[in-house]
PAVO-590088 format. One record per atom (N, C-alpha, C): x, y, z. Coordinates in steps of 0.2 Angstrom, whole numbers, plus 5000, padded with zeros to 4 digits. Layout:
XYZ...
This chain:
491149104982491149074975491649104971492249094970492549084963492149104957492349164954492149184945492249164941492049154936492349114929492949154928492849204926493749244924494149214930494049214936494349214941494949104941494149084940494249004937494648974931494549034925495049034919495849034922495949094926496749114929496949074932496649034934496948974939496948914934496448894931496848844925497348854923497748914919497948924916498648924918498448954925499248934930499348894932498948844935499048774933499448724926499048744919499548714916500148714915500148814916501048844915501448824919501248794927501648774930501948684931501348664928501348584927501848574921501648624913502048624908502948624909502948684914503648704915503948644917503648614925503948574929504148514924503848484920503948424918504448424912504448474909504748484904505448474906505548524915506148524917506248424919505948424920505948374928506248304923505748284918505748234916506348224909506648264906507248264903507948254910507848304914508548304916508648234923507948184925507948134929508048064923507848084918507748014913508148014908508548094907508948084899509348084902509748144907510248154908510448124915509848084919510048044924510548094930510048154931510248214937509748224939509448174944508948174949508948234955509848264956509548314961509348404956509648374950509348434945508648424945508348364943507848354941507348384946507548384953507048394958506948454959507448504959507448574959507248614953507248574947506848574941506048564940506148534947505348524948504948574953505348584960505148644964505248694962505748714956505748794954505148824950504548784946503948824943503448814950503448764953503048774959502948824965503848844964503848894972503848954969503948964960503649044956503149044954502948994953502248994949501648974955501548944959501248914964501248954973501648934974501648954980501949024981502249064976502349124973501849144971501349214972500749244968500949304966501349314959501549364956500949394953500849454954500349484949500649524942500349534939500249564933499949524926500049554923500149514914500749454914500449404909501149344908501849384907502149444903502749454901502849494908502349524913502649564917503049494924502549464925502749404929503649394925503449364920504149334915504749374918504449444918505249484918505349494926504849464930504749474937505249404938505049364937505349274937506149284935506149324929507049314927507349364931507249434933507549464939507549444944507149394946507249344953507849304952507849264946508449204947508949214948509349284948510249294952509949264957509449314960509449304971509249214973509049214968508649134968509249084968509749104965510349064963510649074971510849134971511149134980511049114985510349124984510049084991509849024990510148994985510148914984510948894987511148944984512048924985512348924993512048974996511849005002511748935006511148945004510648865010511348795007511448805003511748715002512448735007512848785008513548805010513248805020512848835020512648855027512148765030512048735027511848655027512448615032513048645033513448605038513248605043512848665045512748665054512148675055511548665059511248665059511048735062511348755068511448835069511748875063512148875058512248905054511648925050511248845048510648865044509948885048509848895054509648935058509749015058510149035059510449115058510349115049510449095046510349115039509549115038509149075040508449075039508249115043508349135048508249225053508249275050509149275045509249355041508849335036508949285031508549285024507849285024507349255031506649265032506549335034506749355035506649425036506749485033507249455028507449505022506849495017506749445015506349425009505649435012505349445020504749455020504549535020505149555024505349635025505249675016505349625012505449675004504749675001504149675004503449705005503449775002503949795006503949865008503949895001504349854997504449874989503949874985503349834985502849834982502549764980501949774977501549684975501949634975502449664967502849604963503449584969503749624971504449604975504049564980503649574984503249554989502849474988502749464979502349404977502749334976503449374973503949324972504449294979504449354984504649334991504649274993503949214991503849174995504249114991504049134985504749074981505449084984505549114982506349134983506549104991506049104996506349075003506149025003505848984998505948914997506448884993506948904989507548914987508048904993508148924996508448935005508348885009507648855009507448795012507548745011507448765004507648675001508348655001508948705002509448674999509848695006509348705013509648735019509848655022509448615020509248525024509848495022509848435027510448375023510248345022510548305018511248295018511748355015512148365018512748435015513148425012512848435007513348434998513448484994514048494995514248534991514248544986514548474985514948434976514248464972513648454975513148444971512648514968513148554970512748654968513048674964513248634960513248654952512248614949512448564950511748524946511048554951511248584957510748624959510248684955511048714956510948784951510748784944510948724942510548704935509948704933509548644938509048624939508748684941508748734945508548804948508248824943509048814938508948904931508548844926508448804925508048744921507248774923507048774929506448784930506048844929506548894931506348964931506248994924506948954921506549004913506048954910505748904913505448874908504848904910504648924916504048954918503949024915504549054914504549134913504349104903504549044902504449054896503649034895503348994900502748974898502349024900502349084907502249134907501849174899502449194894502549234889502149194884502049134884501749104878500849084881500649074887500149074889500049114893499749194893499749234897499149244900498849264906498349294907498449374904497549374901497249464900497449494905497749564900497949624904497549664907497649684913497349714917497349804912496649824915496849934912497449934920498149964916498450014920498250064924498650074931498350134934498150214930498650214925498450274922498050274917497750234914497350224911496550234916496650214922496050214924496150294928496650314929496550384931496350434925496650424919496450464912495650464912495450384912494650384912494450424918494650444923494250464930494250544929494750554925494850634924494450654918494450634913493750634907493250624910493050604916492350604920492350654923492750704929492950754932492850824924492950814919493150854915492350874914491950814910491350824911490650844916491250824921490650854929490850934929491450954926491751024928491351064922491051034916490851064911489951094912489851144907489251164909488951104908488251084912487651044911487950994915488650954917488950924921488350854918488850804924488650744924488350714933487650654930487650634936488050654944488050664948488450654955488550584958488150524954488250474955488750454952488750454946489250454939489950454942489950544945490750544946490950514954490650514958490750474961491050384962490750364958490750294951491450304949491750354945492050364942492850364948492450404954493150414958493450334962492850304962492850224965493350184963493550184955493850154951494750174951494650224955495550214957495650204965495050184969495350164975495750084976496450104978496850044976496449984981496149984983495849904986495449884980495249914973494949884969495349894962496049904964496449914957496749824958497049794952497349724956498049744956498149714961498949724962499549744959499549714954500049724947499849804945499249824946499349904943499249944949499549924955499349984961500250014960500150084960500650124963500750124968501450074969501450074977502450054978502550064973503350084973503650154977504350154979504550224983504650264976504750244971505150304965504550364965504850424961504550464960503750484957503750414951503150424947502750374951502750334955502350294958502050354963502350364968502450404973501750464968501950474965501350534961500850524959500850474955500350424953499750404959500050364963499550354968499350434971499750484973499550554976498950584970499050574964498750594957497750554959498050504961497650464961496750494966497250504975496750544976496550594978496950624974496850704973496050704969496350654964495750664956494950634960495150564963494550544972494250614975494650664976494450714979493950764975494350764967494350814964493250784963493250724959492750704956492050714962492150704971491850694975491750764979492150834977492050884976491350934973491350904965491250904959490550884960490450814964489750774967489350834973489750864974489550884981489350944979489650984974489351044972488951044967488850994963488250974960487450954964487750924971487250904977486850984979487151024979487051094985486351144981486351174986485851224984486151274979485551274973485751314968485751374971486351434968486651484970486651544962486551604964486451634958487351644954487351624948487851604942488251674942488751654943489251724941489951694936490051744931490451734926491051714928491251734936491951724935491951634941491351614941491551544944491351484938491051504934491051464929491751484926492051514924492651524919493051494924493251484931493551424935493551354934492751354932492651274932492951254923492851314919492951284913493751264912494151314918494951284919495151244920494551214926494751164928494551094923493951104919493751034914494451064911494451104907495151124902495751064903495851064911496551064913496450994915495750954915495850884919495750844911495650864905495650834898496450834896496650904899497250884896497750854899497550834909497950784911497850714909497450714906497150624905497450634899497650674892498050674886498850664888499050704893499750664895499750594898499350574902499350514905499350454898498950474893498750424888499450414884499950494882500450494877500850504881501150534886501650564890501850624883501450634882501650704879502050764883502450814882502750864890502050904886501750944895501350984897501551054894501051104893501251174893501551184899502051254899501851274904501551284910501351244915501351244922501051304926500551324929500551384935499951414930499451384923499251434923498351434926498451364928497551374934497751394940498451404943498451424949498351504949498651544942498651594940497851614941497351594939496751604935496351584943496551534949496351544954496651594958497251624958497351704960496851754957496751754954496351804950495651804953495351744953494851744954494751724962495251724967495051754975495251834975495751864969495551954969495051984970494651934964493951954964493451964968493651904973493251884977493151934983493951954987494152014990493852064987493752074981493552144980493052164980492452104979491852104977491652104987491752054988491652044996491852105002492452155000492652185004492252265004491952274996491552324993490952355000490752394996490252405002489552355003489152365009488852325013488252295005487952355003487452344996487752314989488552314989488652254983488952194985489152184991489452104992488952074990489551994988488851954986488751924992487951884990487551854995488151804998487751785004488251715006488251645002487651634999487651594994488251564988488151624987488551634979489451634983489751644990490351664993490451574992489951534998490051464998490151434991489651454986489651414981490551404977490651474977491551504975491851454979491851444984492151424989492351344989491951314987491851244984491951244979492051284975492551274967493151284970493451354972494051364972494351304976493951264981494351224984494351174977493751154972493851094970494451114962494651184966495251194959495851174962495751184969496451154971496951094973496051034971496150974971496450974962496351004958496350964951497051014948497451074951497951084953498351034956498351004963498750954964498750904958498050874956498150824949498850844942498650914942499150934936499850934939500250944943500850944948500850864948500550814951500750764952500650734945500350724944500350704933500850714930500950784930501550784928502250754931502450754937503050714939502750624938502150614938502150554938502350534931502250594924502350594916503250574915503350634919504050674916504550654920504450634927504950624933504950674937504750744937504750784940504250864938504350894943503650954939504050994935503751014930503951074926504151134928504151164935503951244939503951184945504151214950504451194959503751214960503551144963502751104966502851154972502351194972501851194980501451214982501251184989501751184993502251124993502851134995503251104994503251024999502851035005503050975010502450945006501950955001501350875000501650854993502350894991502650864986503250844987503450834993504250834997504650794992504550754989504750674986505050694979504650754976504950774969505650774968505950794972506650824970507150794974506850734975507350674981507750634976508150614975508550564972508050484973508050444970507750364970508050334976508750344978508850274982508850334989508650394991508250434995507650404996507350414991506650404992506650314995506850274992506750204995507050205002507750245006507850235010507450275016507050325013506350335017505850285017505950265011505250205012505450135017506050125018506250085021506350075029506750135030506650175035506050185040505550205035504950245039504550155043504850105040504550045039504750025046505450045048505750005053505550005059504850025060504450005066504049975069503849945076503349885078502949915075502649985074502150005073501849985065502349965060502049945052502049885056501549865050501249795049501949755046502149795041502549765037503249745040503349775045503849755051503649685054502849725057502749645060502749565058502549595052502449515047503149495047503649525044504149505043504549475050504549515053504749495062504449425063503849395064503549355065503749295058503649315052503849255046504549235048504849275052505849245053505949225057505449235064505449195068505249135067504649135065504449065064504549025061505149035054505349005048506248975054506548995057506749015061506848965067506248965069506048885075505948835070505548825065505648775061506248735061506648795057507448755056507648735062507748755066508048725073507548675077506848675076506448575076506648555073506448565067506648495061507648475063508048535063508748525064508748475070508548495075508748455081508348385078507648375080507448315081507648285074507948295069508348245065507748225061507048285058506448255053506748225047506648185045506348175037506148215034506548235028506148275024505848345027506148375032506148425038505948485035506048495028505848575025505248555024504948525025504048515024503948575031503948555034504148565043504048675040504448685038504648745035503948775030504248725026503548745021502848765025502648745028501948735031501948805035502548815038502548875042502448945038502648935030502848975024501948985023501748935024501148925016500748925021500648885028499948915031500048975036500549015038500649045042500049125041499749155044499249205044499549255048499149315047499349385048498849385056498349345058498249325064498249265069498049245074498049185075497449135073496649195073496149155073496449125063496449165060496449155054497149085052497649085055498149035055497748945059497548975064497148935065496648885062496248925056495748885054496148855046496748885045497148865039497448815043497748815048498148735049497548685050497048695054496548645054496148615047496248635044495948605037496448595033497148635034497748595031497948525034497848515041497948465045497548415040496948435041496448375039496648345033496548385028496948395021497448355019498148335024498548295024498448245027498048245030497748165033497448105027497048165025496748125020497248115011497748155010498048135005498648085010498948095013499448035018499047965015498447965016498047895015498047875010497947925006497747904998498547884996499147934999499847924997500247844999499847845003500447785006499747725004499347705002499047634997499247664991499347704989499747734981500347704981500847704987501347684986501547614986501047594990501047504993500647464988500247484983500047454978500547444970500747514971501147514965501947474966501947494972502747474973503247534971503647484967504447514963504147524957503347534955503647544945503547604944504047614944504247694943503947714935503847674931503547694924502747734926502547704932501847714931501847764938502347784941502147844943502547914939502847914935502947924931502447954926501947924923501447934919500947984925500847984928500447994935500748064936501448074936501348164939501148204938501348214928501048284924500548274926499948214925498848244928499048244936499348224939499048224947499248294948500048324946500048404945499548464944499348424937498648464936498148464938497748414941497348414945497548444950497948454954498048484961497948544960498448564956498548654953497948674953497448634949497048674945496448674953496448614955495748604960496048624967496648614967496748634975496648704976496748764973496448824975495648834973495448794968494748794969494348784974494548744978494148684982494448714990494948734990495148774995495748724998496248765008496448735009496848655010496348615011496048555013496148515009496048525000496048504997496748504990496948574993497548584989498148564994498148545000498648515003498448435003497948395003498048325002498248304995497948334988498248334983499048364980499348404986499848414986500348334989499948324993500548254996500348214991500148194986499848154983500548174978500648244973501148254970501848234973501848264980502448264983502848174983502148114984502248034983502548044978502048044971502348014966502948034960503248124962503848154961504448114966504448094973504748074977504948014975504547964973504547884971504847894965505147934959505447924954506147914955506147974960507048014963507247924967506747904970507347864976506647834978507147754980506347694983506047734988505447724987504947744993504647704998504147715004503747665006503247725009502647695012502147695015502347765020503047765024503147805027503447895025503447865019503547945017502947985018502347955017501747995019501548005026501947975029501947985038502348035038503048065035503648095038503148145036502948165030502448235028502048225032501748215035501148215041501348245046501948215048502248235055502448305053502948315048503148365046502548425046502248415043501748465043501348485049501148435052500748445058501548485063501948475064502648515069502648585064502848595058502548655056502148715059501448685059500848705059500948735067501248675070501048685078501648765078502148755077502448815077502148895075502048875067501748945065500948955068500748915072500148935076500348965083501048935087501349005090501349065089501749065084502049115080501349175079500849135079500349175077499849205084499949175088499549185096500249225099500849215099501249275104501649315100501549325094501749385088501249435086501049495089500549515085499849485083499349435090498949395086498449435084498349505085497749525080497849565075498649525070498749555065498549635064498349665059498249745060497649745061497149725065496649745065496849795072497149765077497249815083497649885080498449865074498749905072498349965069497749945065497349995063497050045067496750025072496350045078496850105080497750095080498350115084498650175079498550145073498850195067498250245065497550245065497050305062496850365068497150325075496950385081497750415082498150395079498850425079498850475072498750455069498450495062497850565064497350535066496950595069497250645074497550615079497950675084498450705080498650665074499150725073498950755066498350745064498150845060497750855063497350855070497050865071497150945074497750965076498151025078498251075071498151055065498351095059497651145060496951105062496351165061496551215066496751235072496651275076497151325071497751305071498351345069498051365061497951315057497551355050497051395050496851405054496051425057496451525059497151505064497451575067497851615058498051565054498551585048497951635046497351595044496751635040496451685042496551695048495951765052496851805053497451795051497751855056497651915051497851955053497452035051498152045045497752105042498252105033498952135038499552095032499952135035500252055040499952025044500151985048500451905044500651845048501051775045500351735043500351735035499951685034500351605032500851595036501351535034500851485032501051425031500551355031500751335037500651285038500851255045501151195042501451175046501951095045501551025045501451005040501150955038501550885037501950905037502650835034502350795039502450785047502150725052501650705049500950745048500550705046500450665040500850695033501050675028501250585031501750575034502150525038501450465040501250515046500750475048500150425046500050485040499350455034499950385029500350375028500750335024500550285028500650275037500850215040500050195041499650245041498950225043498650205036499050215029498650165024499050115024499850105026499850045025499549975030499350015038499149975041498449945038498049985034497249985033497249935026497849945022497849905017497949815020498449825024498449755029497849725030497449765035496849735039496249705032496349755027495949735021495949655017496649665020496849595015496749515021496649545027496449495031495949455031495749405032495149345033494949395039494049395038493649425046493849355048493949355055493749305062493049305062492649235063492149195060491649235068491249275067490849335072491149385074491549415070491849455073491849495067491649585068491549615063491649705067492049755060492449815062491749845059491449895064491049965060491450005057491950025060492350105060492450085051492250145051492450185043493050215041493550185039494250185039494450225035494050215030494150255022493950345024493250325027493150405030493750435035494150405039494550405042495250465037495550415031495750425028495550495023494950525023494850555017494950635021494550615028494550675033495250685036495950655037496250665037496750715029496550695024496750725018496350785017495950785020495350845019495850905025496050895031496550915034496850945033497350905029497950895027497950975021497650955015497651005010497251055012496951065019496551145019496951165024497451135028498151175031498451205024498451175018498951215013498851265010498151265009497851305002497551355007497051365013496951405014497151455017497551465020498151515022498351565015498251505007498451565001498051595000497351554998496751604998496251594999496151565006495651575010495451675012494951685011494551745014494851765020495151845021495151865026494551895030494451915037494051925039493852015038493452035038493252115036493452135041493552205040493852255045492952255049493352265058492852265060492352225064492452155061492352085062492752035064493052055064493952025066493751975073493452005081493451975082492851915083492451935083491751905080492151835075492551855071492751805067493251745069493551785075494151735076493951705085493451745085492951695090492651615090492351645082491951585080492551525079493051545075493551515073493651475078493851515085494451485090493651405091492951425095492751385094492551345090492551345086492351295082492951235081493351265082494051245078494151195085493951215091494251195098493651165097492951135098492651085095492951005092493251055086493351005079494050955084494350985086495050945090494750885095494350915099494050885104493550825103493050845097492950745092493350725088493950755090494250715083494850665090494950695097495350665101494750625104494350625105493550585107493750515103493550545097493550485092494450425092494850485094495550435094495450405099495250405106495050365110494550315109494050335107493550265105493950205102494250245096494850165092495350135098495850195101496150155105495850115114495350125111494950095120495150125127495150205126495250235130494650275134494650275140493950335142493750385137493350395132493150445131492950515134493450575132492850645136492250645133492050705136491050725136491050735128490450695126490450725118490550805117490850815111490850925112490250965109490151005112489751065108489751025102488951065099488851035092489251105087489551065084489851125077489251175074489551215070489351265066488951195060488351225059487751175053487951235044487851195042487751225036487351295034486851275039486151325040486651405042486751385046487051455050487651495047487451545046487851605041488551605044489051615041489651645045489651705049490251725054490051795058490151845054490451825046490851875044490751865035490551895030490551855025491251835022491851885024492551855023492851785027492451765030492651695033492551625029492151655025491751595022491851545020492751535018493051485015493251435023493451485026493351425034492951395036492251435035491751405039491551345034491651335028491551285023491951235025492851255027493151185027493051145033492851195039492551175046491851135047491551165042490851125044490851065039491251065034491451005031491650925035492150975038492550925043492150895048491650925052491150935058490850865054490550865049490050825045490450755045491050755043491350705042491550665049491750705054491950675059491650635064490750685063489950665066490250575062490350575056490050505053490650465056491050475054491650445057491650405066491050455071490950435078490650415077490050425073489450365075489750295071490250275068490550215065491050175070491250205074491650185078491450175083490850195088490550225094490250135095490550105099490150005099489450015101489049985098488349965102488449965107487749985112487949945120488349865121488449875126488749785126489449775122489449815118490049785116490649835116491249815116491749885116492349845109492749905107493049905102493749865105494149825100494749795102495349845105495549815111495749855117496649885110496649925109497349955105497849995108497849985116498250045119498849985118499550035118500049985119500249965126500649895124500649825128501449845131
């Protein structure tokens, strides 16, 4: 069921594109009698405004639609030059479907207007091959486009809150959880929800390669971790109060109020280093208080309780380092550790050419789509080319606008598209055999039939917006040039060859879109930090005097990018109709970042072990840690449909003391992780009878 706000957004781009079109359409077919302007003037608010889904606000789209129109001009100019062959326009719909599906990679907007822009390509790829005529093309093009970008600007959709606005708010709730008397556990929880990007829209997700995106979403969930921290130590058994862990916490409210005041002003930050300074000091303390004699260490209680601050300082640390490069373009003081902030000091066209690069694999989604949209856009040109269709970019289109990221899902969109067009063919061809040739009266008939389609075809779904799309396509096509009855057959035929294609496309390309890729991307993810515990675990216990280096996280860093973009794919797919994923993806993601940051931080100041205890402590380590590897390679089996080994030994419980009270910040990050991974198995582990989709490579 469709929202009211939701139902508003769609009116309204409805009339902005109905507005545009006729504005264009019906001065430059009737005044100036330039019917192939006038056409182009009519498919250019359709394929930016319609089958194009730009997000943002009205002026951000506008500025999105008028940095489209260079490339939109070229690949108008492109497709009309490359129209003499019919292999020529084959190979150009190969490179340009791939390039245009490939620039995903850049983000929502580049990715939203993609779909326009290769119908631009399409249209002007078909014959007849006229040259003479890419002047009044390019007219009619630039005719449409700014009219859209103008109706954009004059009837806008309401502004989304910007990412940084909802991170400022998330951090004044963090601020308040960090203050004496704190807030709900509910509350900040709540609070950290509202930056996970599957519930940001589009238009405001941080998901460019530049530096302040890049930080931004890293800011993002750091502040997730920071808030869910915050909940966790507010959840725990009360611990007796020492001055120097409060005066932690107060750093840390201090420090996340004044992050949310640069996000709001970009104000430039103090000086930098001084909570990390105030968390040296107080693991000093800890050492000194802990290492004292056996009659004044403090209890274990009060060890763990330190120990879930200091870590939840080192989340709201990372927030201040990434805030600021997300603020200023770079940190005020050289970030680190330096590999979870690799990207600071990289030049822009660096960082895109890793973002690019890192993409160029079967392994992304974004590869695959791409792969398979070029292909299939691809074979269209060369059916329609060869068999000599009518109106053949329909043929195209179809593969453009119902093609699916699986088959089941392609599937049920050609079959109700089929229908869809069965039943507007009908309605189009007695529309056209009763009216005949009077062009006044279909004429009169576009702007509402426009409107209606625009507005009900996405309400009513796809069956619905494709018979009232033939229905537009009739009576814009009868003004241009005599029609008959069989125009509504060529779009039939047209559509239905389409469909038949991009339903290949979707059965021997990748058909279980990233639902399999996901399964392939979080067990490769888990294998590779799951090595960081053992190695983390040897940095913390070596004896004074010995390497506490961090251990190399850049892989996994790598890794975690490719397994959110594959997870962000899978989210955006339609389920297949009884068919349903347990695995907790998100838990996937959070335990791997849980990982990730206690390879960096605890090597600085996690707890050494006492003299004396040493091996006792690096006993327990070695086992537990050797546990932790073996559910976590368990678990990456389960996704990939591998024999699982014997479930392992149970972990260290909360209940049970460390061997050592200098180990404590281990045993907390390890029995954390135990907790997390217990949940993670039983999400993944199929019922009887059933087993998970097979993801070993083919």
């Amino acid at each position: 069921m469709i929202a009211g706000p939701q139902r508003a957004t769609i009116l309204r781009r409805a009339v902005r594109v109905t507005v545009a079109a006729s504005v264009g359409f019906y001065p430059l077919l009737y005044g100036a009698g330039l019917p192939v302007a006038a056409l182009y003037a009519l498919f250019a608010p359709i394929a930016m405004g319609l089958l194009s889904v730009v997000p943002g606000s009205g002026p951000q789209r506008a500025s999105v639609m008028l940095r489209a129109l260079p490339p939109a001009l070229v690949l108008a100019t492109l497709g009309t030059l490359l129209a003499v062959d019919t292999w020529a326009a084959v190979g150009g719909m190969l490179v340009i479907g791939f390039l245009l599906a490939f620039v995903a990679v850049a983000g929502p907007r580049p990715a939203g207007i993609a779909p326009g822009l290769q119908l631009f390509y399409i249209l002007a790829c078909f014959p007849p091959y006229a040259p003479d005529t890419l002047v009044e093309r390019l007219a009619g093009l630039t005719a449409g486009a700014l009219l859209l970008a103008a109706c954009e600007t004059l009837l806008p959709d309401p502004a989304a809150p910007s990412y940084r606005e909802r991170l400022a708010a998330a951090l004044d709730e963090a601020a308040c959880g960090a203050a004496p008397g704190g807030v709900p556990p509910q509350r900040l929880r709540d609070a950290g929800s509202t930056l996970r990007l599957a519930d940001v829209p589009p238009a405001e997700r941080p998901a460019g390669a530049g530096r302040a995106d890049r930080a931004l979403e890293q800011a993002g969930r750091s502040a997730r971790r920071l808030l869910d921290q915050l909940a966790t130590l507010a959840e725990a058994p009360s611990a007796p109060a020492d001055p120097e862990t409060s005066a932690l916490l107060g750093r840390v409210a201090e420090l996340c109020t004044v992050c949310a005041r640069f996000l709001r002003t970009g104000s430039r930050p103090p000086p930098a280093g001084a909570l990390e300074k105030a968390m040296r000091g107080f693991q000093a303390d800890r050492v000194r208080l802990a290492s004292g004699p056996p009659g004044e260490r403090l209890p274990v209680d009060v060890l763990r309780r330190q120990s879930r601050v200091l870590a939840l300082a080192e989340s709201a640390r990372m927030v201040e380092i990434t805030v600021d490069i997300a603020t200023h373009g770079g940190p005020t003081e050289p970030a680190a550790p330096r590999e979870l902030f690799w990207y600071a000091e990289l030049s822009t066209p660096r960082l895109w050419a890793r973002r690019v690069l890192g993409n160029v694999t079967f392994r992304s989604v974004l590869f695959q789509n791409a792969v398979r949209t070029a292909f299939g856009l691809a074979a269209a040109r060369a059916v329609a080319g060869s068999l000599d269709l009518a109106h053949g970019f329909w043929v195209l289109l179809a593969v453009l606008t119902l093609g699916r990221t699986t088959a089941g899902a392609t599937w049920r969109a050609v079959r109700l598209a089929v229908a869809g067009n069965a039943a507007g063919a009908l309605v189009a061809g007695a529309l056209v055999i009763g009216l005949g040739r009077h062009t006044d009266v279909y004429a009169a008939l576009l702007a509402p039939v426009m409107l209606v389609a625009f507005a009900l075809g996405p309400l009513l779904g796809i069956a619905y917006a494709q018979a009232l799309f033939t229905l537009v396509v009739a009576t814009a096509f009868a003004q241009i040039a005599p029609v008959t009855w069989r125009l509504s057959e060529a779009r039939m035929i047209d559509v239905v060859t389409g469909s038949v294609i991009g339903l290949l496309c979707g059965l021997l390309a990748w058909p279980a879109g990233a639902r399999r890729e996901v399964h392939r991307a979080m067990a490769g993810l888990l294998r590779t930090c799951a090595p960081l515990v053992p190695v983390t675990a040897q940095a913390l216990l070596a004896p004074p005097g010995g390497s506490r280096t961090a251990p190399e996280t850049l892989p996994g860093v790598h890794r975690l990018r490719l397994a959110e973009a594959a997870y962000a794919q899978f989210r955006a797919e339609t389920p297949v109709d009884g068919e349903s994923d347990r695995a907790d993806w998100h838990a996937v993601l959070i335990a791997a970042n849980h990982m990730l940051l206690g390879a960096q931080w605890l090597p600085r100041f996690g707890l050494r072990p006492a003299s004396g205890a040493t091996d006792a402590s690096a006993a327990w380590a070695r086992e537990t840690a050797s546990g932790l590897v073996a559910r976590t390679d368990r678990i990456a089996r389960l996704l990939t449909a591998e024999r699982p080994g014997p479930a392992p030994p149970p972990e260290s419980t909360p209940d049970r003391d460390p061997p050592s009270p200098l180990s404590v910040d281990l045993e907390v990050w390890m029995t954390s992780l135990a907790h997390q991974l217990a949940r993670i198995e039983s999400s993944v582990t199929p019922p009887p009878g059933r087993e998970l989709p097979d993801a070993r490579p083919r």
